[in-house]
C-alpha positions in Angstrom: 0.0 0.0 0.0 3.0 2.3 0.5 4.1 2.0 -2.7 0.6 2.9 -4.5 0.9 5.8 -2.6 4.2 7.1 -3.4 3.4 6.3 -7.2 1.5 9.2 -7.0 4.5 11.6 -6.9 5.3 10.3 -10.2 2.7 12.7 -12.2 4.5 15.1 -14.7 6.2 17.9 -13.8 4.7 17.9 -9.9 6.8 15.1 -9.0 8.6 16.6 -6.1 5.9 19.5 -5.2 3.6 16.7 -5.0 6.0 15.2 -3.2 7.0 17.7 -0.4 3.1 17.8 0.4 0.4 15.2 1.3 -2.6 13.7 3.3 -1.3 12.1 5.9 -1.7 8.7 7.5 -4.2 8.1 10.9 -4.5 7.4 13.8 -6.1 4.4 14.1 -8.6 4.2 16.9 -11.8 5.4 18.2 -10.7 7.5 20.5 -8.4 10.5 19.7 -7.8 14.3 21.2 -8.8 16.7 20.0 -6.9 18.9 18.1 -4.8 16.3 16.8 -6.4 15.8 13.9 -7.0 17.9 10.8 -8.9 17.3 7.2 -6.8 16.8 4.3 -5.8 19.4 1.9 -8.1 19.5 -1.3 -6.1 18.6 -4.6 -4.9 22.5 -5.5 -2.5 21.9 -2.4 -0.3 19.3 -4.1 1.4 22.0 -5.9 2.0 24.4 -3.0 4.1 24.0 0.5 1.8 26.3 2.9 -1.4 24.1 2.3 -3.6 25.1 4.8 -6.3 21.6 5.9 -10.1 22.1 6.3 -11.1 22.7 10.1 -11.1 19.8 12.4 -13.5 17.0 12.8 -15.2 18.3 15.9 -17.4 15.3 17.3 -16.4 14.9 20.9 -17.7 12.7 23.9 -17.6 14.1 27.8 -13.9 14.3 28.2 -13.8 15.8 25.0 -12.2 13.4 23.0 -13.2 13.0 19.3 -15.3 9.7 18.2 -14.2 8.1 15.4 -15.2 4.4 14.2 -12.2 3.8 12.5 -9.0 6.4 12.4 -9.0 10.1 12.8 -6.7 11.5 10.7 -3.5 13.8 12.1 -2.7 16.3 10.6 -0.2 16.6 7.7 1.6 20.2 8.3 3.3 19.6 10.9 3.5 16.3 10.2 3.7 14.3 13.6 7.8 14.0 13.3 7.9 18.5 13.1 8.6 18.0 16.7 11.5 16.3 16.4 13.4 19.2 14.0 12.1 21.6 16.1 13.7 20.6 18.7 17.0 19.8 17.0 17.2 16.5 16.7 16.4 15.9 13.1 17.3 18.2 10.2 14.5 18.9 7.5 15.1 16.0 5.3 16.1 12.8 7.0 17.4 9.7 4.4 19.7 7.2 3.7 21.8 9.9 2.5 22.5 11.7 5.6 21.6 8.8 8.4 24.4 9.6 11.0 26.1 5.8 10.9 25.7 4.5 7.6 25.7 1.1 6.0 29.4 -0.1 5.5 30.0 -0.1 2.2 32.1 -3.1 1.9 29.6 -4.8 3.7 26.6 -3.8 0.9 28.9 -5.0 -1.7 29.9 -8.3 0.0 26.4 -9.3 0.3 25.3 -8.5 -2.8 27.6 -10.6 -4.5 25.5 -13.8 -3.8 22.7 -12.5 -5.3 21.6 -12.1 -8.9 21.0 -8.9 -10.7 17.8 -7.7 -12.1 17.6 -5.4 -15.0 15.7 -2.5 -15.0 13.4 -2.9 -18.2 12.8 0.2 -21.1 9.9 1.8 -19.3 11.9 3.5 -17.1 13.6 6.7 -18.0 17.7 6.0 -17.8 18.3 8.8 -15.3 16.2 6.2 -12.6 18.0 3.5 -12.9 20.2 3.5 -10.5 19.7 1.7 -7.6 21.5 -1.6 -7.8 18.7 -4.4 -8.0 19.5 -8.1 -6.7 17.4 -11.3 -6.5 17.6 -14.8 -4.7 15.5 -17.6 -3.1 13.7 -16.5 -0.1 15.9 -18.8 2.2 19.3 -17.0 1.0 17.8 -13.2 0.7 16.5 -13.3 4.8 20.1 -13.5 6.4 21.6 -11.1 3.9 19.0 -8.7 4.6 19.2 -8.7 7.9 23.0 -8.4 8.5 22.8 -5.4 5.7 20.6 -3.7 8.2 21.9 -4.7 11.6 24.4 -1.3 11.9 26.4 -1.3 14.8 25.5 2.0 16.8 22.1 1.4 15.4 20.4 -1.7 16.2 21.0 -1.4 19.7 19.0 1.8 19.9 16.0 0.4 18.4 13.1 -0.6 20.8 13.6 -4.4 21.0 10.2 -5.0 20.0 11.0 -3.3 16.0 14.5 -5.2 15.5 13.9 -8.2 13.6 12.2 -9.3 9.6 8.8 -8.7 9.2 6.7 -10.3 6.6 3.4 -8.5 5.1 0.9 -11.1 5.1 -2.1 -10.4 3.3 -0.6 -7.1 1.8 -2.2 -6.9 -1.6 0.4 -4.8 -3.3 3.7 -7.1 -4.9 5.6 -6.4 -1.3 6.6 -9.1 0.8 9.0 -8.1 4.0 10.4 -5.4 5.6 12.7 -4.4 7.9 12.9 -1.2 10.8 15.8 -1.5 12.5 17.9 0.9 11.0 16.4 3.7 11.9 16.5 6.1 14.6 14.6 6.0 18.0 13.5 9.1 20.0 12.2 7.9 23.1 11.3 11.0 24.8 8.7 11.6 21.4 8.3 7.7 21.5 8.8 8.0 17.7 11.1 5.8 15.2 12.0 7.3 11.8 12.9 5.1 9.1 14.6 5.9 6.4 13.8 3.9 3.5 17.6 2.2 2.6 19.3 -0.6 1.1 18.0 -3.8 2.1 15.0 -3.3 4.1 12.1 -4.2 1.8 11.7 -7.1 -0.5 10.0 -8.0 -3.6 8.6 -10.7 -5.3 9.7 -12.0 -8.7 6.4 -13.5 -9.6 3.4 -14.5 -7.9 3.1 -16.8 -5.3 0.8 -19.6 -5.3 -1.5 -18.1 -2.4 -0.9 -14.5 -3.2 -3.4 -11.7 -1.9 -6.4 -11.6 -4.2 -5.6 -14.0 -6.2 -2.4 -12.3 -6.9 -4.0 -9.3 -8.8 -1.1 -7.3 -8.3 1.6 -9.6 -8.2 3.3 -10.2 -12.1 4.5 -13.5 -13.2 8.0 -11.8 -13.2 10.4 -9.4 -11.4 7.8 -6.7 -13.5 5.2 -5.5 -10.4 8.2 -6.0 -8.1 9.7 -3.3 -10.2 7.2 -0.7 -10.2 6.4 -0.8 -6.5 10.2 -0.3 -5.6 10.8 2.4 -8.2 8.8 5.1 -6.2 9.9 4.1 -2.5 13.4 4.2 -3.7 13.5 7.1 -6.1 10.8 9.0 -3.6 13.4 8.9 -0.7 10.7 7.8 1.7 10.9 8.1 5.3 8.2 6.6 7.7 7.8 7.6 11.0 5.7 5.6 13.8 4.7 7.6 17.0 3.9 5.2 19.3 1.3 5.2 22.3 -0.9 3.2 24.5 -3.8 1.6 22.3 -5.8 3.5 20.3 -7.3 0.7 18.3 -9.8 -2.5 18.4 -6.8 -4.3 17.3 -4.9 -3.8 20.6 -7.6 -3.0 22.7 -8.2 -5.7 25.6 -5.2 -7.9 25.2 -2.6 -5.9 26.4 -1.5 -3.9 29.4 -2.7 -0.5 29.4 0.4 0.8 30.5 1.8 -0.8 27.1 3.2 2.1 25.4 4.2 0.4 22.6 0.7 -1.3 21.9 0.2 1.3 18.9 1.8 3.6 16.3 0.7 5.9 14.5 2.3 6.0 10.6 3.1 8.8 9.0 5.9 9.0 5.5 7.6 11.9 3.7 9.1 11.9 0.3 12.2 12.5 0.1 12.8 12.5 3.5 10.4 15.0 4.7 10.3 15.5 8.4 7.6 18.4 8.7 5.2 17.4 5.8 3.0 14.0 5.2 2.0 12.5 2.3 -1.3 12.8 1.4 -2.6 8.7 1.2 -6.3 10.3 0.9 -5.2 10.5 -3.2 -4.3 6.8 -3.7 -8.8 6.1 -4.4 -8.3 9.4 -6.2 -5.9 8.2 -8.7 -6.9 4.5 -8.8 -10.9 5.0 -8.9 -9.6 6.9 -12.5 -11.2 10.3 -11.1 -14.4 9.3 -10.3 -13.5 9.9 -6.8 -12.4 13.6 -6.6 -9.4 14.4 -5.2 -9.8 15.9 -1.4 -12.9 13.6 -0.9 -11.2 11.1 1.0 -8.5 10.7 3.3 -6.5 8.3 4.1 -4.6 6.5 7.8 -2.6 3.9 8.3 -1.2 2.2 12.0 0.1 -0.2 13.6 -1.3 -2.2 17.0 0.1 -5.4 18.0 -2.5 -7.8 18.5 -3.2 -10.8 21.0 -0.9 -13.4 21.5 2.4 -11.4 19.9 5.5 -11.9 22.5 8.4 -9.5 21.2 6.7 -7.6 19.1 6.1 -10.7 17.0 2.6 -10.1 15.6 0.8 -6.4 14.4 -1.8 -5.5 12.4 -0.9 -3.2 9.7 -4.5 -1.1 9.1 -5.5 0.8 6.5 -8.2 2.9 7.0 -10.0 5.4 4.1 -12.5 7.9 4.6 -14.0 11.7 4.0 -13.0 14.1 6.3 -11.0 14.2 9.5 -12.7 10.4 10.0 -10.8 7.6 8.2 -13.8 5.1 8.9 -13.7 1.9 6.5 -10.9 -0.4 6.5 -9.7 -1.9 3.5 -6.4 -3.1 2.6 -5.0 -3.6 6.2 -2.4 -6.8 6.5 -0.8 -8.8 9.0 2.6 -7.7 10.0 4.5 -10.8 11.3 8.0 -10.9 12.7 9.7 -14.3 10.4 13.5 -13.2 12.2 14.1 -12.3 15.6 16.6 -9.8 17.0 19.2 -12.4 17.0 18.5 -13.0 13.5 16.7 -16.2 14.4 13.7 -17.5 12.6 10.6 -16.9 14.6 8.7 -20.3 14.4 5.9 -21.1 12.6 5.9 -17.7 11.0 9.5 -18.6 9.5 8.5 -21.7 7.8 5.4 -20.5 6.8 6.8 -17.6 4.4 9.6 -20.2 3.4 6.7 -22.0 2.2 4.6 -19.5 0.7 7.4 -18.0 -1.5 8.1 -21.7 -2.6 10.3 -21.0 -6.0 9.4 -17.4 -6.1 12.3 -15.1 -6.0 12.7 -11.8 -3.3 14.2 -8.8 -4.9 16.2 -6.1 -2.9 17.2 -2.8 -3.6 21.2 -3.5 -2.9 22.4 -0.4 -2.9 24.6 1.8 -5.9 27.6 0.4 -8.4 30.1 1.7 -6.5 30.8 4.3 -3.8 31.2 7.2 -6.4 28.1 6.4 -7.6 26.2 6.7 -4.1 28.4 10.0 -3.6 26.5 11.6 -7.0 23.5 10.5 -6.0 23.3 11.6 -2.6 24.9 15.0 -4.1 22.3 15.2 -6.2 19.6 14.8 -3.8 20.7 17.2 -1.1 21.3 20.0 -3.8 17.8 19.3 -5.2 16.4 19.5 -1.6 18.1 23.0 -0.9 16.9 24.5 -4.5 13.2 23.3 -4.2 13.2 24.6 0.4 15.0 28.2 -1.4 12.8 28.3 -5.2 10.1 26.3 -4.5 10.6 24.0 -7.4 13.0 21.5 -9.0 12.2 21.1 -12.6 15.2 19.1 -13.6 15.5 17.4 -10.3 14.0 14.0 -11.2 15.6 13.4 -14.5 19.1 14.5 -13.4 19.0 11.7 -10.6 21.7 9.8 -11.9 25.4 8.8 -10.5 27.6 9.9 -13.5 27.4 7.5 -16.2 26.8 4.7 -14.1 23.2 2.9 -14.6 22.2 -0.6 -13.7 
């Protein structure tokens, strides 16, 4: 579902004004404060940065807290992670590109070395392809993706309960696992950003036997795989979870209300946005063809671990759509269940299961750049495109000149 969001950044000349401004994901529960919410920007404000939401959804019980069947919807500027740059502890833009301890290099191009390449095909421009894409067998991909992403000065600063491999079952989109553990963890916001990087997601080279809906989105090749990676990757996506005590039927009633880690809140930039959301609400927009207007429907998605998880083994990954400040029908929402522990261990049955599901289907990784130079142009690239749009207000070359010298994969 992430990526049918971020393919919406990917409309003409908008791409990163759309991108720098968005509807933002919910908080998913029945019970918020008010205040905290705000209606989603109508489809004018994808091409400005001061967007200004509708007023607040104002429906409140006797201690004043907004009902909502499903998830109200936070608002999107100041995105939930503002706090965190306004108090100094984050710059603007947070990616892979300026993490603080990055992924050793020698390490990225060690692992990849195992692993098969996969060709970008002609639909996408040059200047996109880039990132360094690598495939194996589902049994071989897991422990190379997982020592990619355990960073030393990293993975001990993540709450226990986020370090490990997830996989997201049920997720209709051609996604399969994912990874949060490099990242960075503010505990005094109780909020982890995640920087979308090498090695944390995987894809699927075809469609496995019991894939979501049939596998309606799934390709019998690398193809879907492909186009969901392309935006995430190209997007610089962040995510960040704010984490609380439940706020949702998922959690509520099977673990301790003191747990204040029962339930996140998700919110992502592109690239790497900390005080701006994307706006989810236009993902029916753009797939319904138009015939749901844009600004009719917003969008939230969260987290909430549910009943019998130990470790942060087991969450439910909702997806909630609806008009207004009220996210209220559920569609789309998945399992998220931990496959790898912190250890790097397989989490039984969950491990086998997913062995088994995949069966001969290939996972593909984003692996990283050709070389060193290469990540250097890119990152260059990025940061200068960053400070011209935050000065101008627009980037018109910005996509198209996303490429590392010469070098394309």
């Amino acid at each position: 579902m992430w990526a049918a969001s971020m393919l919406l950044l990917w409309s003409g000349g908008a791409t990163l004004r759309a991108a720098a401004v968005g509807h933002a994901p919910a908080c998913d529960g029945s019970v918020c404060q008010e205040g905290s919410q705000q209606e989603g920007q109508d489809g004018s404000a994808m091409l400005q940065v001061g967007a200004q939401g509708a007023p607040p959804h104002t429906q409140t019980n006797r201690s004043g807290a907004s009902r909502c069947r499903g998830a109200v919807v936070r608002p999107l500027e100041p995105a939930q992670s503002a706090v965190l740059v306004k108090d100094g502890l984050l710059p603007q833009y947070r990616g892979w590109w300026n993490m603080p301890i990055q992924q050793s290099p020698h390490v990225l191009s060690e692992l990849k070395e195992s692993l098969y390449r996969v060709p970008w095909n002609t639909r996408y421009p040059e200047g996109l392809t880039w990132p360094d894409m690598r495939a194996g067998l589902a049994k071989d991909i897991i422990p190379i993706m997982f020592e990619a992403t355990k960073v030393s000065g990293v993975f001990e600063k993540m709450p226990q309960k986020m370090r490990g491999m997830y996989w997201m079952k049920g997720n209709g989109q051609a996604e399969e696992l994912t990874i949060t553990h490099y990242s960075q963890w503010f505990p005094e916001h109780e909020q982890m950003i995640v920087p979308f990087a090498p090695f944390m997601w995987a894809w699927p080279g075809g469609s496995p036997k019991d894939a979501p809906f049939g596998g309606a989105m799934y390709s019998q090749d690398f193809t879907a795989g492909l186009a969901a990676a392309m935006p995430m990757i190209i997007g610089g996506v962040v995510f960040s979870y704010k984490y609380s005590t439940c706020e949702g039927h998922y959690c509520r009633g099977h673990l301790p209300r003191n747990d204040d880690m029962a339930f996140a809140y998700m919110q992502t930039g592109a690239f790497g946005n900390m005080t701006q959301a994307t706006d989810l609400g236009l993902v029916p927009s753009a797939q319904s063809g138009g015939l749901i207007p844009p600004g009719s429907v917003s969008g939230a998605f969260t987290l909430e671990e549910m009943p019998g998880s130990e470790g942060g083994a087991l969450w439910k990954r909702t997806c909630y759509w609806g008009p207004g400040s009220c996210a209220s029908t559920e569609f789309g929402s998945y399992d998220l269940i931990k496959i790898v522990d912190e250890h790097g261990e397989p989490v039984q049955p969950h491990y086998d299961e997913f062995i088994e599901y995949m069966g001969e289907v290939p996972l593909m990784v984003w692996a990283g750049w050709a070389d060193e130079q290469a990540k250097k142009d890119v990152a260059d690239r990025i940061e200068s495109g960053i400070e011209a749009f935050v000065q101008h207000g627009s980037v018109p070359e910005f996509m198209s000149t996303l490429r590392p010298g010469a070098q394309s994969v």
